[in-house]
One Martini backbone bead per residue (centre of mass of N, CA, C, O) as a GRO file, in nm:
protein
   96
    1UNK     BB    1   8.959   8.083  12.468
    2UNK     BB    2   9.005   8.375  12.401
    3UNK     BB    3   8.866   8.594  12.089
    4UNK     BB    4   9.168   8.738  12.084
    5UNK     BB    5   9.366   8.547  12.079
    6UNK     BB    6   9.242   8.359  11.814
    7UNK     BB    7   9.303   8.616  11.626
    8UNK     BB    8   9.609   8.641  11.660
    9UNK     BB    9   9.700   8.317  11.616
   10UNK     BB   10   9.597   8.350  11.309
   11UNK     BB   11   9.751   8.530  11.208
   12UNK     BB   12  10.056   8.413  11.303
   13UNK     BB   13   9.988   8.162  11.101
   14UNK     BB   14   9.999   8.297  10.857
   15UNK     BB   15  10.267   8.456  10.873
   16UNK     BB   16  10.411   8.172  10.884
   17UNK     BB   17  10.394   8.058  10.649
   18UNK     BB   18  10.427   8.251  10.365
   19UNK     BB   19  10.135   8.149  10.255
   20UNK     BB   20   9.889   7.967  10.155
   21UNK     BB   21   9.669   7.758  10.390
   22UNK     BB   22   9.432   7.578  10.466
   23UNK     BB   23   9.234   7.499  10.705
   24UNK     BB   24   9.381   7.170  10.781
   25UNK     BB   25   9.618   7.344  10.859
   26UNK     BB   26   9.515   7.562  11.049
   27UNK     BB   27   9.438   7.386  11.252
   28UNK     BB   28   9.706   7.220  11.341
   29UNK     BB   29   9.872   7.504  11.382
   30UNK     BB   30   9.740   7.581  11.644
   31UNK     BB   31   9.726   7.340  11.788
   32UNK     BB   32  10.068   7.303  11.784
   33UNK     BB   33  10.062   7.609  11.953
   34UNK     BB   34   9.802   7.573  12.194
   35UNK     BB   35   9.495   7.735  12.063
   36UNK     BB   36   9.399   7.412  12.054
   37UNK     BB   37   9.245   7.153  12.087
   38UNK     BB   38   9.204   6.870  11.901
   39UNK     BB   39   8.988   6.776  11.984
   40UNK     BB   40   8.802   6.996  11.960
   41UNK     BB   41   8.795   6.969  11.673
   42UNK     BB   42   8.627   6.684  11.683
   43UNK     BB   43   8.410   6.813  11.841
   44UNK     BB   44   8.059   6.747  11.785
   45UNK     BB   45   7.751   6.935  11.735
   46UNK     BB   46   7.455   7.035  11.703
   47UNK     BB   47   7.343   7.245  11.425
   48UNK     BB   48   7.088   7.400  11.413
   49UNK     BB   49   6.792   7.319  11.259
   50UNK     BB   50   6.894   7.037  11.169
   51UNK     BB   51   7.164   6.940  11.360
   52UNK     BB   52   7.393   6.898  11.277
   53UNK     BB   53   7.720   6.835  11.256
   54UNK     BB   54   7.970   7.045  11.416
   55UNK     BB   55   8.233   7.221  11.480
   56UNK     BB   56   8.295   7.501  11.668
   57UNK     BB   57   8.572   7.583  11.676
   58UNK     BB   58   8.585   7.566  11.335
   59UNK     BB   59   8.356   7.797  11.312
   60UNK     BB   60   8.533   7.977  11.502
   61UNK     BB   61   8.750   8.032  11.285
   62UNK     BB   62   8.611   8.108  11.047
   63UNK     BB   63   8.470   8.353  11.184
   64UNK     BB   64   8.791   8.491  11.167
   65UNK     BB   65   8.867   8.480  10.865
   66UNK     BB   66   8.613   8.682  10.797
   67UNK     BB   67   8.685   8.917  10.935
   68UNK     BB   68   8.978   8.960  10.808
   69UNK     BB   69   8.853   8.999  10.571
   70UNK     BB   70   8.690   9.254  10.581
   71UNK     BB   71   8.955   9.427  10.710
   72UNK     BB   72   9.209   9.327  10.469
   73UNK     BB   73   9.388   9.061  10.557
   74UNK     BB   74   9.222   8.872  10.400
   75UNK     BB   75   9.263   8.592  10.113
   76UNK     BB   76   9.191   8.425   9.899
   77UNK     BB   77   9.296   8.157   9.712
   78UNK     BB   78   9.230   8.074   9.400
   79UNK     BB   79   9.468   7.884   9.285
   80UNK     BB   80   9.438   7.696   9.561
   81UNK     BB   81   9.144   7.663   9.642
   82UNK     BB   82   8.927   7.574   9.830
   83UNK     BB   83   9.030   7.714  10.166
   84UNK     BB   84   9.237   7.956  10.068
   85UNK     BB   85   9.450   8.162  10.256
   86UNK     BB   86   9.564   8.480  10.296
   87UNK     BB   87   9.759   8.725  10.306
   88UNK     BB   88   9.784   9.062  10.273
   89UNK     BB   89   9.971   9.320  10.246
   90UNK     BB   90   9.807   9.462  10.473
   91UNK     BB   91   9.860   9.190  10.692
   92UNK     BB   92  10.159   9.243  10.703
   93UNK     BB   93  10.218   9.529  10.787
   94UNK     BB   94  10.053   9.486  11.065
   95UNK     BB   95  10.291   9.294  11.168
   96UNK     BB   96  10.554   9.449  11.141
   0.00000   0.00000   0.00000
């Protein structure tokens, strides 16, 4: 997948929920989308100096979300809990 497609299904899978997110539900939505295969979402490499296992799928769906963040489109939910992100005013009015 090329990541201007998995940025802009990123965007459009917050927009279709129509609230804030969790990333569980956001990985799930992509999936189901067929952004991204299942297996992908499961299989870790050794990542970092540590090696730790990490799935680089989900490392880079993390890492346009945070773009998105940059950009003003989108925006941590306080009050739903860590990992919980929604789309901001301006990231709705772009998708229109």
């Amino acid at each position: 997948m090329k990541q201007a497609e998995l940025f802009d299904d990123l965007l459009e899978a917050y927009a279709g929920c129509g609230a804030s997110m969790s990333n569980q539900v956001l990985y799930k939505e992509l999936a189901r989308r067929g952004s991204v295969e299942p297996e992908d979402l499961e299989r870790t490499v050794p990542i970092g100096r540590s090696a730790e296992q990490h799935s680089p799928v989900k490392r880079r769906i993390r890492w346009h979300q945070q773009t998105l963040r940059a950009l003003g489109l989108l925006e941590r939910d306080e009050g739903a809990g860590r990992g919980h992100w929604r789309l901001t005013p301006m990231g709705r009015r772009k998708l229109t």
